[in-house]
C-alpha positions as CSV (number, residue, x, y, z in Angstrom):
1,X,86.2,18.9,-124.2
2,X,84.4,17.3,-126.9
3,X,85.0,17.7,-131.0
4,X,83.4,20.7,-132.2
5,X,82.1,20.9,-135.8
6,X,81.5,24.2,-137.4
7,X,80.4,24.9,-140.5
8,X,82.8,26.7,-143.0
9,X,80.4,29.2,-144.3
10,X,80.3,30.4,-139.9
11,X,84.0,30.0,-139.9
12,X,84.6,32.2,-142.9
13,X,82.0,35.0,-142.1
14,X,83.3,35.2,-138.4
15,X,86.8,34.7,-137.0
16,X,86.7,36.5,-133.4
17,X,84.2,36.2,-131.0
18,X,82.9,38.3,-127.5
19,X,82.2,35.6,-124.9
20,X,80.0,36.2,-122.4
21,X,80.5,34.8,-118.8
22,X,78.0,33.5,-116.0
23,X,78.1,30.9,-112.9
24,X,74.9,29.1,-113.1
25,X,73.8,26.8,-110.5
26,X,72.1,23.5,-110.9
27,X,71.3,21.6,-108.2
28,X,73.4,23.5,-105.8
29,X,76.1,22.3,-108.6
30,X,78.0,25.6,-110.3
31,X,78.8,25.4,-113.7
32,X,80.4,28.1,-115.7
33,X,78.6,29.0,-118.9
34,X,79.7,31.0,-121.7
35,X,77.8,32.5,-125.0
36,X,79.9,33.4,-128.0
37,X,78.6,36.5,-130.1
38,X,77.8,36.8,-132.8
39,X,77.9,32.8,-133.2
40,X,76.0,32.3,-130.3
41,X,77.9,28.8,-129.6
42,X,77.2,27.8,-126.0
43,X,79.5,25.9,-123.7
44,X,79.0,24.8,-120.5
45,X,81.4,23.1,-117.6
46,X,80.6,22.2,-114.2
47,X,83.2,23.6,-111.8
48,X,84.3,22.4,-108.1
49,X,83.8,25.9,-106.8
50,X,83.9,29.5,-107.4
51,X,87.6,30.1,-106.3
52,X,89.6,32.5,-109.2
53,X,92.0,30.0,-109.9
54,X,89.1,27.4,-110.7
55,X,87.3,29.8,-112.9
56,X,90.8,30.8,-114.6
57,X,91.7,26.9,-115.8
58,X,87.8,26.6,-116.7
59,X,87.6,29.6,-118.9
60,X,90.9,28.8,-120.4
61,X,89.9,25.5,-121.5
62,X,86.5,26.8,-123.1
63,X,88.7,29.4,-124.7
64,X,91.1,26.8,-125.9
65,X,88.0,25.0,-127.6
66,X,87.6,28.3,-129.6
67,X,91.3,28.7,-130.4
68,X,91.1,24.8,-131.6
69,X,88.5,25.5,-134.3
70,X,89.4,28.6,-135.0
71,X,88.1,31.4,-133.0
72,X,89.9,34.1,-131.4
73,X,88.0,35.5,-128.4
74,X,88.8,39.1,-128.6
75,X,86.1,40.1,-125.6
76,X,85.0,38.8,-122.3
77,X,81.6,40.1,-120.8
78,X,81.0,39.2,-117.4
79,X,79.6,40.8,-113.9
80,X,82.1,41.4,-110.9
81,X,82.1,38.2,-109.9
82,X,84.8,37.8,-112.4
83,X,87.0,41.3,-112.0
């Protein structure tokens, strides 16, 4: 993952964060995307498939971008692709 800068006024106003969870396909490529509310910080990483384990060690590294600026992720919306 690349750095991440955030401004201190966003980091001091909000310190947890709903993510929001989709498989979007480009080119026949999928790539998990994820929103952040109320921040609204998007992230994006192409994945090898849909399997769960693939997903799991995706998500966890887009959480771990959150954790790594400061962000707790206290919420995960997605469809039942992801149950």
């Amino acid at each position: 993952m690349s750095k991440v800068n955030t401004s201190s006024e966003l980091m001091s106003k909000y310190k947890e964060v709903i993510l929001a969870v989709y498989i979007m396909f480009i080119n026949n490529v999928p790539y998990l995307f994820t929103i952040s509310r109320p921040i609204k910080f998007i992230t994006v990483k192409m994945v090898k498939n849909q399997n769960q384990a693939t997903l799991i060690v995706a998500f966890n590294q887009i959480r771990s971008t959150y954790q790594k600026v400061g962000y707790k992720a206290v919420d995960v919306l997605a469809d039942n692709q992801f149950e």
